[in-house]
N, C-alpha and C positions, 0 to 999 in steps of 0.2 A: 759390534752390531749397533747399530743406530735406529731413533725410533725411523718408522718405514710410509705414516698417514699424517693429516695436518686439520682432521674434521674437528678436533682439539686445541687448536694451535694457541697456545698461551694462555688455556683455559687453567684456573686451577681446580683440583680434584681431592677433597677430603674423603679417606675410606677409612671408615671402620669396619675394626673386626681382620686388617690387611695382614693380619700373621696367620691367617688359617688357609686352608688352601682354597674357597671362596674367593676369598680378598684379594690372595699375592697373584689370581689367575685376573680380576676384575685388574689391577691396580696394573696390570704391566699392559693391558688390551687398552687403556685408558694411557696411557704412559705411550705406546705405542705409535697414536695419532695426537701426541705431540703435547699431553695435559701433564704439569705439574702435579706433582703427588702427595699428599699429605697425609703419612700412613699412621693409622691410629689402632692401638690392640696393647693388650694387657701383658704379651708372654712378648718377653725381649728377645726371645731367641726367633720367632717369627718375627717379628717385625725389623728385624735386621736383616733376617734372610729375603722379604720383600724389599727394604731398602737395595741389599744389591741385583736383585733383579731386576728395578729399575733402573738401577746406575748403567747394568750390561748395556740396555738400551740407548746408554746414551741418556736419559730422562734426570730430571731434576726432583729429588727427594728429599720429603723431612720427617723423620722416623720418630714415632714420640710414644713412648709405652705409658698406657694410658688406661687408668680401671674405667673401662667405657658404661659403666651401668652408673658412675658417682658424677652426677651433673654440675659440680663444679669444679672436678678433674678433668670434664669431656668442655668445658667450659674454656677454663685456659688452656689446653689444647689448642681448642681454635682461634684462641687470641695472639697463641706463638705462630700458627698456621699464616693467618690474617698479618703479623708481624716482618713473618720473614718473606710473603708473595706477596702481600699489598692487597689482596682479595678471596674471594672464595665465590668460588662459582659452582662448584658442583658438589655434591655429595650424596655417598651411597652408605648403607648400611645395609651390611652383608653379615654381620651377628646372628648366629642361629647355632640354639641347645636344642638337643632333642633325646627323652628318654620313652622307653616302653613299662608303664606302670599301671596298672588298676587301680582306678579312683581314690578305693579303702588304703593302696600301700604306697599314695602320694602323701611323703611328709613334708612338713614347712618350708626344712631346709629346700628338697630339692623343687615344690612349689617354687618358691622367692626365687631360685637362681635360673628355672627357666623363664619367669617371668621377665625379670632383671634384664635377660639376655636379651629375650626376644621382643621384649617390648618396651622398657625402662629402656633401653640402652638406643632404640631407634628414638625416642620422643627426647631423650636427652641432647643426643647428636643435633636433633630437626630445632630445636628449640637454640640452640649455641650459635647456631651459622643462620636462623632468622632473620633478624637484623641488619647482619652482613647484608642479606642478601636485599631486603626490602630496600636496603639503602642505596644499596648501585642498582639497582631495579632489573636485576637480575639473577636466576637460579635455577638448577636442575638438580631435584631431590627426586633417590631413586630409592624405593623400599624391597628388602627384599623379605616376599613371603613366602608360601609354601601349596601346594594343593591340600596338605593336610589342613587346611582351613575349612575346606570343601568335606571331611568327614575323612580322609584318608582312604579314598576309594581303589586303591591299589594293592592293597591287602585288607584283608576281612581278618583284622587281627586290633583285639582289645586294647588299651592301655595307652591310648595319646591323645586325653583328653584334654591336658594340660598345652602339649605342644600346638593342640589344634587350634586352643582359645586364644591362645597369643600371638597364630601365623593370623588369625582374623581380627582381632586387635590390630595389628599390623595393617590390613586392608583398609579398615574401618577408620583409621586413624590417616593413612593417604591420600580419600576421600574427602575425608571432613579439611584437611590441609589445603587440599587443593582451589577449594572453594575460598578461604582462607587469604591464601598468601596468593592467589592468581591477578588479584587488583595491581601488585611490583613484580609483575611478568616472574614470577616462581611457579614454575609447574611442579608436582609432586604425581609423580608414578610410583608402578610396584613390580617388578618381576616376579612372577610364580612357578621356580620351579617344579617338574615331579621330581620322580627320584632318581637322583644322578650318580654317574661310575667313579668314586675317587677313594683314596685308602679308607677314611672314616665310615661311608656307607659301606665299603667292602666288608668291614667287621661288622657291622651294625645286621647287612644282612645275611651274614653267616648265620650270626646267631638267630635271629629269627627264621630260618628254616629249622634248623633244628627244635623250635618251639612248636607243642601238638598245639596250641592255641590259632596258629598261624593256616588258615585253610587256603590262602590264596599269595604268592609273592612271583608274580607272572609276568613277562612284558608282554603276551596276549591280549591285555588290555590296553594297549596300545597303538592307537592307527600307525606308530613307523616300526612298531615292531623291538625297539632297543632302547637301553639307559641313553639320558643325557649327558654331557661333561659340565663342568664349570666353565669352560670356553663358550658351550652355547649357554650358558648366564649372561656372562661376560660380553657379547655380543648386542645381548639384549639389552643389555643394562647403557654400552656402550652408545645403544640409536636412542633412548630416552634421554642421556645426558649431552645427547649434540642436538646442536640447532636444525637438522633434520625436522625432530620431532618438537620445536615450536608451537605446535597447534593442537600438542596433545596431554592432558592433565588428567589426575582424577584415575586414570585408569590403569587395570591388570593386565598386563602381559605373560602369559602363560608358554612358557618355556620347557613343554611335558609332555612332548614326541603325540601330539593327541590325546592327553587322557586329560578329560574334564571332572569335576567332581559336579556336585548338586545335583 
């Protein structure tokens, strides 16, 4: 199988986070319409498994296991990235932890490592491939946040307060980017998905129906009525990082069959 589009074509594409299923769905949709790949993720056994699903396609890969929260890991990273394609043109971070805790029985540890994830780990990435980018005066930085920034209005259920502070972190931090780095033609966007159908949510909300804390986990609040995939991420992510969307910076794209929060 060969890639099948060309709105890519020689572009190159840094993903973090490309060993979860996020990434390896972003990283072949991106691979697809013709973009170099530069897969960045901590578990080697992921990010091998994306290296050959990009290969399937026929696409050009470089698989680098990489603790993406440690900013001079995620650093040289991108100087092998930049070494072996000669540029770096686009980059997404698709990194997201997410636990269900009550304020009192969040401890440090797991504070720091959703923090790390979700928010160290994109400002690390954005800050590495900067420069790159201001210097070919070119870039598409794509963030990926969450509606639970919005208060997690899809269940009426306690405990992620953590995850929320840091999918808006995420937001906030796109924004202020944008404004930023927009002078060397660098847009910076955000995808917001809701809550999407893939093994890891499948568990996540199992368990939460079975919690009496949980009053609500409904797609009725939903104008399309169903989960989302990773492919509709992946999609979105894909018109923010092509020159399509040249004119557009700064902003949230909401990937969440209708449900809005605020």
């Amino acid at each position: 199988m060969s890639t099948s589009g060309t709105r890519l074509d020689k572009k190159v594409a840094v993903v973090v986070s490309a060993g979860d299923h996020m990434g390896m769905t972003v990283s072949r949709r991106l691979a697809e319409e013709g973009a170099k790949i530069a897969a960045l993720d901590p578990d080697r056994t992921g990010v091998e498994q994306a290296e050959r699903e990009v290969r399937e396609l026929g696409g050009e890969v470089l698989a680098l296991v990489v603790d993406v929260v440690r900013p001079a890991d995620v650093a040289e990273a991108i100087e092998k990235a930049v070494a072996r394609f000669a540029r770096v043109d686009i980059l997404v971070n698709t990194v997201m932890r997410h636990g269900f805790r009550l304020i009192e029985d969040v401890s440090e540890d797991v504070k720091e490592e959703e923090i790390g994830a979700n928010l160290k780990a994109t400002y690390a990435a954005i800050r590495a491939v900067a420069a790159h980018m201001k210097r070919q005066r070119y870039g598409r930085i794509v963030n990926i946040s969450s509606t639970a920034k919005d208060g997690v209005p899809w269940i009426a259920h306690r405990g992620h307060s953590v995850h929320a502070a840091t999918r808006g972190g995420v937001s906030v931090l796109t924004r202020a980017l944008a404004f930023e780095l927009g002078r060397y033609n660098v847009t910076v966007n955000s995808v917001v998905p809701g809550p999407l159908r893939h093994p890891r949510t499948e568990k996540l909300f199992s368990a939460l129906r079975d919690d009496p804390e949980v009053e609500a986990l409904s797609t009725s609040m939903m104008a399309l009525k169903c989960l989302g995939t990773t492919h509709d991420v992946a999609n979105a992510v894909l018109f923010l990082a092509s020159d399509e969307a040249e004119y557009i910076t700064g902003n949230a794209l909401y990937v969440s069959g209708g449900l809005y929060g605020g």
